[in-house]
C-alpha positions in Angstrom: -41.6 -11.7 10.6 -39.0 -9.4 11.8 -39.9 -6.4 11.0 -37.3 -4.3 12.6 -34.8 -6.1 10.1 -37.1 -5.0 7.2 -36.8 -1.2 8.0 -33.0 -1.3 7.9 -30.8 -3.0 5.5 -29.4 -6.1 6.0 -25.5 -6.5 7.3 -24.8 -9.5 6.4 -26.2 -9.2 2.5 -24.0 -5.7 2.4 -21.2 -7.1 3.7 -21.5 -10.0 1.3 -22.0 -7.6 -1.6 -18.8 -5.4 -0.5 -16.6 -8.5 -0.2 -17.6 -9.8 -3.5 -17.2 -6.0 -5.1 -13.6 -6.0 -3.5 -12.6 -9.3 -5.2 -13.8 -7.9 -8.7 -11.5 -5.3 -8.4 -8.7 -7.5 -8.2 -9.7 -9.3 -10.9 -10.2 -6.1 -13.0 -6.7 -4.4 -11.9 -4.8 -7.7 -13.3 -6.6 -7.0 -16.3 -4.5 -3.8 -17.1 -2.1 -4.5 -14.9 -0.4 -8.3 -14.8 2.1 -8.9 -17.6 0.4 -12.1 -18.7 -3.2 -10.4 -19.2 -3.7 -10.4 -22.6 -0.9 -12.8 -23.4 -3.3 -15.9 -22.1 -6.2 -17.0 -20.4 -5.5 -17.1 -16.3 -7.5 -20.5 -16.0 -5.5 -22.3 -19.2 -3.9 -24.8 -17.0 -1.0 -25.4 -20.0 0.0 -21.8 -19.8 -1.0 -20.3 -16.2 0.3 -20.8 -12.5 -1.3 -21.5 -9.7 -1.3 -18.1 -8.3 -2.5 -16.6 -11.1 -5.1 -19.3 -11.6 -6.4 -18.5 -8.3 -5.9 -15.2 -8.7 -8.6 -14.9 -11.5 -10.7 -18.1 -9.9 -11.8 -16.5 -6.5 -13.1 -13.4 -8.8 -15.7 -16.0 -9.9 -17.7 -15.1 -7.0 -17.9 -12.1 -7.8 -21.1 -11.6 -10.9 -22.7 -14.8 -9.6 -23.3 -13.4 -6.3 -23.8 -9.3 -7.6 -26.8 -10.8 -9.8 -28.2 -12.8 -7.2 -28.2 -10.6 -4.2 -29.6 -8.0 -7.2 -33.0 -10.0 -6.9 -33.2 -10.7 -3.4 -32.7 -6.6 -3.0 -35.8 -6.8 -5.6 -38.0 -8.9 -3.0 -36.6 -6.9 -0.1 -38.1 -3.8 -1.3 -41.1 -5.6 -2.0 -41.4 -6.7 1.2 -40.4 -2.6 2.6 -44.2 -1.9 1.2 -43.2 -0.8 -2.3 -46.2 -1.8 -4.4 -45.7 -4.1 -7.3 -46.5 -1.3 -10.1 -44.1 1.0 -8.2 -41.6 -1.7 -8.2 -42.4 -2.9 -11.6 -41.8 0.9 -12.9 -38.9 1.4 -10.9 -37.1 -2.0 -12.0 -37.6 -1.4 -16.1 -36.8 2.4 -15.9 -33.1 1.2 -14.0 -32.6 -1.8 -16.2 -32.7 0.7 -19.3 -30.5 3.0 -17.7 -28.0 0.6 -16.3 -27.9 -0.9 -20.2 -27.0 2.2 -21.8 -24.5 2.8 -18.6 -22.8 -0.6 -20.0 -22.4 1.1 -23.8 -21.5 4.7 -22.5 -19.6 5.3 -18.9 -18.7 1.7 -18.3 -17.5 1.0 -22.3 -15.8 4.5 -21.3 -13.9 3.2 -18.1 -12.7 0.0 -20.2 -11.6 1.0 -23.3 -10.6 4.5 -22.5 -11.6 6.1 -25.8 -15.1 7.1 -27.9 -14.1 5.2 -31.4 -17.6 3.6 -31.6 -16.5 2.2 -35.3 -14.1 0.7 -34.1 -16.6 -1.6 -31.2 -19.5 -0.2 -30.4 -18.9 -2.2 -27.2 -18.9 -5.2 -24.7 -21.5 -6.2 -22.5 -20.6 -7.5 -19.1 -22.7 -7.9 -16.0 -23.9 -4.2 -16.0 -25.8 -5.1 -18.8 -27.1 -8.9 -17.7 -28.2 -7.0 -14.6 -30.2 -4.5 -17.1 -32.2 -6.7 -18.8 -32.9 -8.9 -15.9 -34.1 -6.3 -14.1 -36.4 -5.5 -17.3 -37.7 -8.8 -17.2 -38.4 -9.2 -12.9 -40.3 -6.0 -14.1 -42.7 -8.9 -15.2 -41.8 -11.7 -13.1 -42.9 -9.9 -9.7 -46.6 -10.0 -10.6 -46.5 -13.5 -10.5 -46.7 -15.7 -7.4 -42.7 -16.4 -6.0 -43.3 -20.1 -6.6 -43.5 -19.5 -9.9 -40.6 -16.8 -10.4 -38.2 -19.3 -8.3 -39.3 -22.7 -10.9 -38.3 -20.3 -13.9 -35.2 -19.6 -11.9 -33.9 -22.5 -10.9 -35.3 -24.4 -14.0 -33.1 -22.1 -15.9 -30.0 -22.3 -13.8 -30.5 -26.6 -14.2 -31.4 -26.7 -17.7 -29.6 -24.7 -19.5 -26.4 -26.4 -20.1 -29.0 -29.1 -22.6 -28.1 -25.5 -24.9 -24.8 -26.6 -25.3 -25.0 -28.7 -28.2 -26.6 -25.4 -30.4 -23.3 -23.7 -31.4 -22.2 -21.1 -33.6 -19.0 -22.2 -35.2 -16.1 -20.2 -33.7 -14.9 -18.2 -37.2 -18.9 -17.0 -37.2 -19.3 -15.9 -33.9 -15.7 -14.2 -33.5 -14.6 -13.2 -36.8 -18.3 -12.8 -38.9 -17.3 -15.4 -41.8 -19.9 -16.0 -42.8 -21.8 -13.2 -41.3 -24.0 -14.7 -38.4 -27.9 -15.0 -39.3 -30.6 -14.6 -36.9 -30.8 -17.5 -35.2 -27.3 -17.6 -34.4 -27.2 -14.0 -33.3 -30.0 -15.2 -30.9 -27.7 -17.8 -29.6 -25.2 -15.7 -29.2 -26.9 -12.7 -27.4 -28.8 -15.4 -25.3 -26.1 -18.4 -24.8 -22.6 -17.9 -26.0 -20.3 -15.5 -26.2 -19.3 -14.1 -29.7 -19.9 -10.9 -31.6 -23.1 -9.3 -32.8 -22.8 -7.5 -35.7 -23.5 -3.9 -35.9 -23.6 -2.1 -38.9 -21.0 0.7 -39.3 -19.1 -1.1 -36.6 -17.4 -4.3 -35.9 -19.9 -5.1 -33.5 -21.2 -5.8 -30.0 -19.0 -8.4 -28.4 -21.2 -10.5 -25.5 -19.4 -11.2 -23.2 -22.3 -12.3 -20.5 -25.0 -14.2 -22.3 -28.1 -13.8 -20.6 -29.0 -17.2 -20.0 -28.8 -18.8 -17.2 -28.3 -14.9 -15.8 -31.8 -14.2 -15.6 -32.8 -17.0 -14.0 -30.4 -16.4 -11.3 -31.9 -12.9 -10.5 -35.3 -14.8 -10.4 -33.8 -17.3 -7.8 -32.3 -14.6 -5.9 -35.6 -12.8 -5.5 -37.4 -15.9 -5.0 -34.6 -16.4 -2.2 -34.8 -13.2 -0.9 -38.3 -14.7 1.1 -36.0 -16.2 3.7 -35.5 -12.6 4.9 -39.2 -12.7 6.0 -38.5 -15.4 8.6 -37.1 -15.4 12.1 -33.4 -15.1 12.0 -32.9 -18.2 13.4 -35.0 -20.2 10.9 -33.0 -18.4 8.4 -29.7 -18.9 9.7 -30.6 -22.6 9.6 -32.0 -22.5 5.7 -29.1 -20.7 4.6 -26.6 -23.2 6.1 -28.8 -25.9 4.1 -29.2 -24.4 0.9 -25.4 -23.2 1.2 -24.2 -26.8 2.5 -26.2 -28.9 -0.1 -25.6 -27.0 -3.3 -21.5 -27.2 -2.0 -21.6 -30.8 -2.0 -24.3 -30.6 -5.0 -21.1 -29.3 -7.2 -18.5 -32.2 -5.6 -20.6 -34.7 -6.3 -21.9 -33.6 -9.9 -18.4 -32.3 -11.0 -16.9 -35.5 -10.3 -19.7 -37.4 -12.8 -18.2 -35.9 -15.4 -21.8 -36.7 -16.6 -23.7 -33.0 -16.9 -23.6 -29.4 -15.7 -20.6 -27.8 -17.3 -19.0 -28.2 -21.4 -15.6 -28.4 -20.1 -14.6 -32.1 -18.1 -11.8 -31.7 -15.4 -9.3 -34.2 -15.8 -6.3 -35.7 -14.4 -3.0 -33.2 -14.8 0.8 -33.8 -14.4 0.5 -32.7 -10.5 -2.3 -32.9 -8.0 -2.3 -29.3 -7.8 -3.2 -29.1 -11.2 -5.7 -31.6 -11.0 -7.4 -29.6 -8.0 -7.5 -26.4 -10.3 -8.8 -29.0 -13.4 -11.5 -29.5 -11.0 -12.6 -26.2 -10.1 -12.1 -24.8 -13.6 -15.7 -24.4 -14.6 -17.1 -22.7 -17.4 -18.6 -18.9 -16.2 -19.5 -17.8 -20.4 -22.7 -18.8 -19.9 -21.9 -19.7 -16.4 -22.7 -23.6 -16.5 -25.0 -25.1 -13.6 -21.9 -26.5 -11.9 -20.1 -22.9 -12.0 -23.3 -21.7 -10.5 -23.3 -24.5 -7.1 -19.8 -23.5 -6.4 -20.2 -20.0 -6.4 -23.9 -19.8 -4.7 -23.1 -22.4 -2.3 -20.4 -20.9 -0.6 -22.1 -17.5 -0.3 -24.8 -18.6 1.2 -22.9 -20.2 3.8 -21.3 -17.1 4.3 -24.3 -15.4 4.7 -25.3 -17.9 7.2 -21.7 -17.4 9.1 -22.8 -13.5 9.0 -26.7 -13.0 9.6 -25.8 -11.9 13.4 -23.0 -9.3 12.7 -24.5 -5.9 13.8 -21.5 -3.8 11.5 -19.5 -2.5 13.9 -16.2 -4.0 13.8 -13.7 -2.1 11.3 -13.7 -4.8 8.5 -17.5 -5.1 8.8 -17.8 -1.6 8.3 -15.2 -1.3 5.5 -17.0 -4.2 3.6 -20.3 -2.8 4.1 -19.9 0.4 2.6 -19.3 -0.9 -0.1 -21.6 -3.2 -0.6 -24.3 -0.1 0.1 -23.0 1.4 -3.1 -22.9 -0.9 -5.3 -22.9 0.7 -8.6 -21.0 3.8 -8.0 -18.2 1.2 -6.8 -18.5 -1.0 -10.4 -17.8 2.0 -12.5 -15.4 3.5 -10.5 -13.3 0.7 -10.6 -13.2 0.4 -14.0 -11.2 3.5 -13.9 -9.4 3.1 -11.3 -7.9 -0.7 -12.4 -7.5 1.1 -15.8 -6.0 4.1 -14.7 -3.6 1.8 -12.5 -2.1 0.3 -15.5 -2.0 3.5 -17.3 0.2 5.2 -14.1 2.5 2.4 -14.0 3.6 1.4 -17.2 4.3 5.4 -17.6 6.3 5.4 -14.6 8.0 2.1 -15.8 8.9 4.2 -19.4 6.3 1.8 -21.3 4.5 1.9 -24.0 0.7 3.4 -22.8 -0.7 3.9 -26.3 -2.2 0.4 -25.4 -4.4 1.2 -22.6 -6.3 4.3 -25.2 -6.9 2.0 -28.2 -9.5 -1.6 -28.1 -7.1 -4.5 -28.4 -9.9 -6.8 -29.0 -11.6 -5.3 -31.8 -8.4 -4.4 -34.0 -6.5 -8.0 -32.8 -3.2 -6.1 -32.0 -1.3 -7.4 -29.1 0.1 -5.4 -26.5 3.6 -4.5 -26.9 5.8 -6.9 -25.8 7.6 -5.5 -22.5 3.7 -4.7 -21.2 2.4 -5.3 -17.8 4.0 -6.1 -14.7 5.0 -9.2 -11.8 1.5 -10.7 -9.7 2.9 -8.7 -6.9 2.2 -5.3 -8.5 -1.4 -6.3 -9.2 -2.2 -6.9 -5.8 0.2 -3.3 -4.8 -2.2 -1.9 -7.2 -5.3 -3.3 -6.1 -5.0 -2.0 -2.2 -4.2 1.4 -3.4 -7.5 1.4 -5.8 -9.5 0.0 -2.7 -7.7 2.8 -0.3 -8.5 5.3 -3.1 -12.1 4.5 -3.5 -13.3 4.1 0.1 -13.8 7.4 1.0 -15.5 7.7 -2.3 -18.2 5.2 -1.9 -18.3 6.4 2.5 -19.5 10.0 0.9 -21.6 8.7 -1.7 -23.4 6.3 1.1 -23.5 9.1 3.4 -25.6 11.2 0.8 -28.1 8.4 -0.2 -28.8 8.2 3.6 -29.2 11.9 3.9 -30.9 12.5 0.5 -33.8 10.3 -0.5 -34.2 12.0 -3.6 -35.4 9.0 -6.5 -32.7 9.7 -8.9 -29.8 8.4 -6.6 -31.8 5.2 -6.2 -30.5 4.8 -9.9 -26.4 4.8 -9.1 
């Protein structure tokens, strides 16, 4: 065992965590930014173009990897002498904490106002990552055999789900009100509102199947770290390599492992992008190999940087902060489209109210070119370096347990 890699943290799983963190913020700028945002879904091939497609398709990595690297970070600490009742306590105090972080500062940062009857609010990864946690608060006391068969089990398995659906006008508009069993499919399997009384409801975005089993593969995975680096380098070029070509060769089946075929469009292009346009709400087994895969090759690719070139150090702060980072960019994507469209002489009214639970559009002159998205995406990343370099810097220098909670 390397045991000098234990007592520090790992490069290559920072600098894996920054890059993926970076990506999201693209994703999150073009949400209040791009002019096509709320006009249509990036990834509907009738309506989108390829640089917008990709623009929102390369942010894929993005939740995949953050919940997956959150359970290897569980075993890691496991393996840095925490006990399993420490860990246990420590996992199921942050997974409540980080839940009601997803229904007050983070709601906060997205919506930009406090109308509670108006959506009491939308849970995204913060809150998959909550309740995850609350349930590895379980999962650690059993043997990692058996934490990585529930994992994977659940990442293969789920999609058999697919056929229990709650019909669209239930699970979006509440006609008829949803009963029990269908709100269980919907806080469990498919997106859709829960209904809330005195509000219009909780819309889930994130599901939390197969999302809990990929924390409990990630911790399960995070055992590789106990094993001489090249051994590991060697594994993660496997696992990376085979669940790649596990997604070609499934995808192209047709057969299982995602609702949504790919199919043959009016340019190869398009039929490239049909291909890769997998279903991430739940995120479908085949959604899962071609996000994974890839980042594990990458950490393969990385598992010998020692973090001192300048983009290795700018990725891997951070990736050491990640949580301060996911809120922050929240405002800082939604304070991007705020800044512009006032400069532009827009309409901002739009960026206080929540489009999605009242069903108005935004008005018609909103957003702005692809260009300006990415403009406004390395100005948010140049704004909120320093930010996460401080906030590192005083985790480092002050071990005190609440910071271990943001």
């Amino acid at each position: 065992m390397e045991t000098d890699v234990l007592k520090q943290r790992i490069y290559s799983i920072d600098l894996l965590r920054g890059v993926v963190m970076m990506i999201m913020l693209i994703d999150h700028t073009r949400e209040f930014v791009h002019a096509g945002a709320m006009q249509f879904d990036p990834t509907d091939l009738s309506k989108t173009s390829v640089a917008v497609f990709l623009t929102r398709w390369i942010t894929h990595y993005c939740a995949p990897t953050f919940v997956f690297l959150a359970g290897t970070s569980i075993f890691l600490q496991k393996l840095n002498g925490k006990s399993n009742a420490e860990l246990s306590r420590f996992l199921w105090t942050r997974g409540l904490w980080l839940v009601i972080l997803e229904f007050t500062l983070v709601r906060f940062g997205i919506v930009f106002n406090l109308d509670y009857s108006a959506s009491f609010g939308m849970v995204q990864v913060i809150w998959v990552i909550g309740v995850s946690m609350i349930v590895m608060a379980a999962l650690i006391y059993l043997p990692v055999k058996v934490v990585c068969g529930v994992g994977v089990a659940m990442i293969v398995m789920h999609n058999l789900l697919d056929r229990f659906q709650v019909p669209p006008e239930t699970a979006f508009m509440g006609t008829p009100a949803p009963d029990l069993s269908q709100i269980m499919i919907l806080i469990f399997h498919q997106q859709g509102v829960v209904p809330i009384p005195g509000t219009s409801g909780v819309f889930v975005a994130y599901p939390l199947i197969p999302w809990i089993g990929v924390m409990a593969a990630g911790y399960a995975f995070g055992t590789l770290y106990a094993k001489e680096r090249e051994q590991r380098r060697k594994w993660l070029m496997m696992l990376g390599v085979t669940m790649t070509l596990l997604f070609v060769v499934i995808r192209l089946t047709n057969a299982y492992g995602d609702p949504s075929a790919w199919a043959t469009q009016e340019t190869p292009g398009f039929t490239f992008l049909s291909f890769l346009n997998t279903t991430k709400y739940p995120p479908s087994l085949l959604f899962l190999l071609m996000t994974l895969g890839p980042a594990m090759l990458v950490l393969a690719l990385t598992d010998k940087i020692d973090g001192k070139a300048i983009w290795e150090r700018i990725c891997i702060t951070f990736g050491r902060v990640p949580m301060f980072f996911y809120i922050l960019q929240w405002f800082t994507a939604h304070l991007s489209g705020v800044v512009l469209s006032w400069l532009a002489g827009k309409d901002i009214r739009y960026f206080f109210g929540n489009p999605m639970a009242s069903g108005q559009p935004p008005p018609a002159d909103a957003g702005f070119p692809l260009w300006v998205v990415y403009a406004a995406w390395a100005v948010g990343l140049f704004i909120l370096y320093p930010l996460c370099a401080w906030w590192g810097g005083l985790k480092r220098r002050n071990k005190h347990w609440a910071l271990s909670y943001l």
